[in-house]
BAZADREN-456099 format. One line per 10 residues: number of its first residue (from 1); for each residue x, z, y of C-alpha. Coordinates in nm, 3 decimals, always signed. Each point is the difference from the previous one (the first is absolute). Layout:
<atoms>
NUM) X Z Y | ...
</atoms>
This chain:
<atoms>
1) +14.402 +11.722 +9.519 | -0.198 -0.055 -0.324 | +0.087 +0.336 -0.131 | -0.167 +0.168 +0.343 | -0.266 -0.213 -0.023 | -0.088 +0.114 -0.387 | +0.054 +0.355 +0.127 | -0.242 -0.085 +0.274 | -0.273 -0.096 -0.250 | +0.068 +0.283 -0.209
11) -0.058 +0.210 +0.265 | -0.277 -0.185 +0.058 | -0.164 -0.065 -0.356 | +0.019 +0.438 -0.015 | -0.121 +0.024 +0.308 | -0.340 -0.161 -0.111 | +0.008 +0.119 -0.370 | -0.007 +0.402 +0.185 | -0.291 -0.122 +0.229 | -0.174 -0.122 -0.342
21) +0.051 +0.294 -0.226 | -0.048 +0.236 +0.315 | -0.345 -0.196 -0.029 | -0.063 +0.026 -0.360 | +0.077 +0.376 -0.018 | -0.109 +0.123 +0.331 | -0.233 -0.265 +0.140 | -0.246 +0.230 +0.290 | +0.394 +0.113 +0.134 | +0.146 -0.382 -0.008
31) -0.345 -0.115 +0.114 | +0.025 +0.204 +0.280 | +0.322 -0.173 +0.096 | -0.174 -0.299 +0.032 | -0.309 +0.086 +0.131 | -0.228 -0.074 -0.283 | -0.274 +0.274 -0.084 | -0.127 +0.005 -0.358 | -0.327 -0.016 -0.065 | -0.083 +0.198 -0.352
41) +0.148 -0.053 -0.318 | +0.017 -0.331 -0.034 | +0.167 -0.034 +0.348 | +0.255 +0.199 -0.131 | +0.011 -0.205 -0.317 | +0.062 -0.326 +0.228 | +0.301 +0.209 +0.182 | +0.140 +0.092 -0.355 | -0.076 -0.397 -0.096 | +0.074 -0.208 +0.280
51) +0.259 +0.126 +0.222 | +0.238 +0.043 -0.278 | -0.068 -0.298 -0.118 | +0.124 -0.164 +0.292 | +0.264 +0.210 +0.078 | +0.142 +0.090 -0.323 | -0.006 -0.361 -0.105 | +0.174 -0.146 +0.318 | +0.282 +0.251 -0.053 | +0.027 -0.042 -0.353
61) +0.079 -0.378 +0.099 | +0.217 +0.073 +0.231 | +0.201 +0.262 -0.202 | +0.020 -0.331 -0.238 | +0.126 -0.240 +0.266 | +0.263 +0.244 +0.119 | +0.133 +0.130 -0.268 | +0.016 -0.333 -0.210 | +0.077 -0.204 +0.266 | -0.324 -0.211 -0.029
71) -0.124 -0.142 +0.293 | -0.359 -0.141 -0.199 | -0.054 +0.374 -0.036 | -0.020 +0.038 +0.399 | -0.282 -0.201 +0.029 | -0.260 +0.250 -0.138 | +0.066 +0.230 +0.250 | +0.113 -0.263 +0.299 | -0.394 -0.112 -0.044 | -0.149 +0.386 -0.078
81) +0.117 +0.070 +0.316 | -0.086 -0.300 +0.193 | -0.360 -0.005 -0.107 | -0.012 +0.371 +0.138 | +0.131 -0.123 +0.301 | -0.236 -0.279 +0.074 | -0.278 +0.269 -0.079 | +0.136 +0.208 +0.291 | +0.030 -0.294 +0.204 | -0.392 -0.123 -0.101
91) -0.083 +0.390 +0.034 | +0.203 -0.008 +0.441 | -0.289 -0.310 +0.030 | -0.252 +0.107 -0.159 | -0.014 +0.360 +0.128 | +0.247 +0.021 +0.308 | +0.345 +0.220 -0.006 | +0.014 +0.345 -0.055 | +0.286 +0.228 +0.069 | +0.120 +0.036 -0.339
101) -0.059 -0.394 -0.046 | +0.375 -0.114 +0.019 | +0.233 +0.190 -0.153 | -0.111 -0.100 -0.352 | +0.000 -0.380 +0.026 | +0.343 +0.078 +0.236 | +0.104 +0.179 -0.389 | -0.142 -0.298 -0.212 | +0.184 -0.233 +0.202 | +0.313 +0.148 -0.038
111) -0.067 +0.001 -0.340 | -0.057 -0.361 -0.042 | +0.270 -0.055 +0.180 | +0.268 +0.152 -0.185 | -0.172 -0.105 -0.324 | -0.018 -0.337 +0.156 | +0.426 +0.025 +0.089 | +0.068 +0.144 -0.370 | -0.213 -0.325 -0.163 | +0.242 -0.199 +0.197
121) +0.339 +0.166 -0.075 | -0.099 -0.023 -0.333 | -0.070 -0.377 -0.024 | -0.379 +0.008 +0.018 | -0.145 -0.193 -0.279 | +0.241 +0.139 -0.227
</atoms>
């Protein structure tokens, strides 16, 4: 089960380290896929900057946790990924649903999820 699991979150961790260089070296094309316009230059600089910086960085930890086994590692992206889901869930409040509102907190949960089941499998804490 534990080998699956680390499979899982490989899968996972280069899953979200292609959305972040897809971001860094393309950003209007992966903005487009997430319905973000940029605005100028420096809009593009904050696509270059920030997305990949999130995305990159909660792969990179989860490439760590699966392929050394550490469950510590699963944290970074286990609260990445939660913090971008309670901004969708602020954002369904704040501003109602939209049609496209679901299936990316439906993919963040899943995420956290089997994240969440590796951490465990491994002995969290260890």
């Amino acid at each position: 089960m534990l080998g699956i699991l680390r499979v899982a979150v490989g899968a996972i961790a280069l899953f979200n380290i292609a959305i972040g260089l897809g971001f860094l070296f393309n950003p209007a094309g992966a903005a487009a896929n997430f319905f973000l316009i940029p605005d100028g230059g420096q809009g593009m600089a904050t696509l270059r900057a920030d997305f990949p910086g999130f995305f990159i960085t909660g792969g990179t930890f989860a490439m760590i946790g699966a392929l050394q086994k550490d469950s510590r590692a699963l944290l970074v992206p286990m609260l990445l990924l939660a913090i971008a889901l309670t901004g969708r869930c602020v954002s369904l409040v704040a501003d109602g649903m939209g049609p496209d509102a679901i299936p990316p907190m439906v993919a963040e949960a899943v995420m956290i999820s089997v994240l969440a089941f590796a951490r465990q499998a491994m002995g969290a804490g260890k």
